[in-house]
LUMPAVEX-31338 format. One record per residue (C-alpha): x, y, z; residue in one letter. Coordinates in steps of 0.001 Angstrom, whole numbers, plus 500000, padded with zeros to 6 digits. Layout:
<rec xx="X" yy="Y" zz="Z" rest="a"/>
...
This chain:
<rec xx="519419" yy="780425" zz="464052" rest="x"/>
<rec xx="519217" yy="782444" zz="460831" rest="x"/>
<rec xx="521581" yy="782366" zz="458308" rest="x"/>
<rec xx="524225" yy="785398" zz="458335" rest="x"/>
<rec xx="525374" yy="785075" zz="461903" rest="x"/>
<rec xx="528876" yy="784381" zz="462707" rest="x"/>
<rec xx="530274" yy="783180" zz="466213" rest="x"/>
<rec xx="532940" yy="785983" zz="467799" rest="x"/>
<rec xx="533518" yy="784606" zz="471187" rest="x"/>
<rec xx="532672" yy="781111" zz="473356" rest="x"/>
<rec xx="534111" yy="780201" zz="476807" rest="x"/>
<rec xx="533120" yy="777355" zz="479312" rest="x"/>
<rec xx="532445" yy="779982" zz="481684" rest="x"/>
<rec xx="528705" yy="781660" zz="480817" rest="x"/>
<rec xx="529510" yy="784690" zz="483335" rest="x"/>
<rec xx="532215" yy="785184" zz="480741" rest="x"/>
<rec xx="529696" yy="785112" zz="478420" rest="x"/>
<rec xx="527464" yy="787271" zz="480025" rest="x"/>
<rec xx="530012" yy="790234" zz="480391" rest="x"/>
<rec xx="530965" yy="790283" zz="476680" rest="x"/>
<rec xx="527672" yy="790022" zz="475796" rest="x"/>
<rec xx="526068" yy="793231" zz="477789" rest="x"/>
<rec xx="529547" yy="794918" zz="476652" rest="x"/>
<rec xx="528848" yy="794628" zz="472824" rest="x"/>
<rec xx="525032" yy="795140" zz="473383" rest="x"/>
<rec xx="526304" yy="798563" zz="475222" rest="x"/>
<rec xx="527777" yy="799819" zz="471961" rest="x"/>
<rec xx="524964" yy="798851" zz="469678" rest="x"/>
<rec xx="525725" yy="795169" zz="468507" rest="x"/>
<rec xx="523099" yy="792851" zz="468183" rest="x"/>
<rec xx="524455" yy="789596" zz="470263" rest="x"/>
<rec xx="522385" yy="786168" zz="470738" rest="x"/>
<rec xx="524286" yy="783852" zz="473395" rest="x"/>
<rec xx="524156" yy="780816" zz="472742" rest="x"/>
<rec xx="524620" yy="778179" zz="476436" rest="x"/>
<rec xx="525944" yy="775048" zz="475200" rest="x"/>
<rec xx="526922" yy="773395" zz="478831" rest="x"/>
<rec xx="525299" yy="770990" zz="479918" rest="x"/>
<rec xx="526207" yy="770514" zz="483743" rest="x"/>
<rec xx="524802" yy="766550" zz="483670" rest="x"/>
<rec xx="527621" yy="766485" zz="481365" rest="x"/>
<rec xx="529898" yy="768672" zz="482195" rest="x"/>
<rec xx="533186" yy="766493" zz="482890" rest="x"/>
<rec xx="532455" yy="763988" zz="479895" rest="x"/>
<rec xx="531465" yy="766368" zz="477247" rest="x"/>
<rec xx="532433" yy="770208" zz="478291" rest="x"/>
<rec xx="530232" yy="772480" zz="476079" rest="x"/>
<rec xx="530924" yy="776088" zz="475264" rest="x"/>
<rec xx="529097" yy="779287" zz="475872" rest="x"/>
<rec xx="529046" yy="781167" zz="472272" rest="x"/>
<rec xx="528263" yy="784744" zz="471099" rest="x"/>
<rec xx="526536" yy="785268" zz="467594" rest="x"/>
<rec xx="526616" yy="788544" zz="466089" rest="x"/>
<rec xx="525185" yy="789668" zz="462578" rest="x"/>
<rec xx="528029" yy="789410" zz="460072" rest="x"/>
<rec xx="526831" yy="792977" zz="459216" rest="x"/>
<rec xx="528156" yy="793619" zz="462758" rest="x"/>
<rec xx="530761" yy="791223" zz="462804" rest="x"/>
<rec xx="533698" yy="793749" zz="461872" rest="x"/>
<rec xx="532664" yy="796397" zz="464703" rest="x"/>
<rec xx="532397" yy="793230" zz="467322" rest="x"/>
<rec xx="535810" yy="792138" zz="466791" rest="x"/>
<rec xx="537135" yy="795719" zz="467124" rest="x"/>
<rec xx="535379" yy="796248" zz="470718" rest="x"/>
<rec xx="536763" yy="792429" zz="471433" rest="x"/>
<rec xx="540403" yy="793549" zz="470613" rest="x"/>
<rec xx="539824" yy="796999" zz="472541" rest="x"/>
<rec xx="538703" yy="795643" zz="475570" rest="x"/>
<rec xx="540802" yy="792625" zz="476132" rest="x"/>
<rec xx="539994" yy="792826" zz="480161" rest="x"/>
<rec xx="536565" yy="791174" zz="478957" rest="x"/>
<rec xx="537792" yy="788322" zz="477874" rest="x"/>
<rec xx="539915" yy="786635" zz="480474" rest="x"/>
């Protein structure tokens, strides 16, 4: 990944993922997920699903975060 991107959000669940990603892409923000699971590996060495945004974009993805908290759980 290029330099300048900053990781906002990860979860083991990628549906998680998924939602918080179409929400930020929804209000503009550029957003590359990132699937670290591994499912052959799943129980030994649990990977996360992470969000990258732009840190030009990082300040407006945290405020949509923090605004829609119903995303996130």
């Amino acid at each position: 990944m290029e330099k300048d991107w900053v990781k906002i959000y990860y979860t083991n669940q990628v549906f998680r993922a998924e939602i918080v990603k179409g929400m930020l892409e929804e209000n503009g923000i550029n957003v590359v997920l990132i699937n670290r699971l591994d499912s052959s590996y799943l129980s030994a060495l649990p990977g996360m699903a992470e969000l990258f945004v732009h840190n030009s974009q990082e300040g407006e993805a945290r405020r949509l975060l923090t605004e829609n908290p119903e995303n996130l759980s």
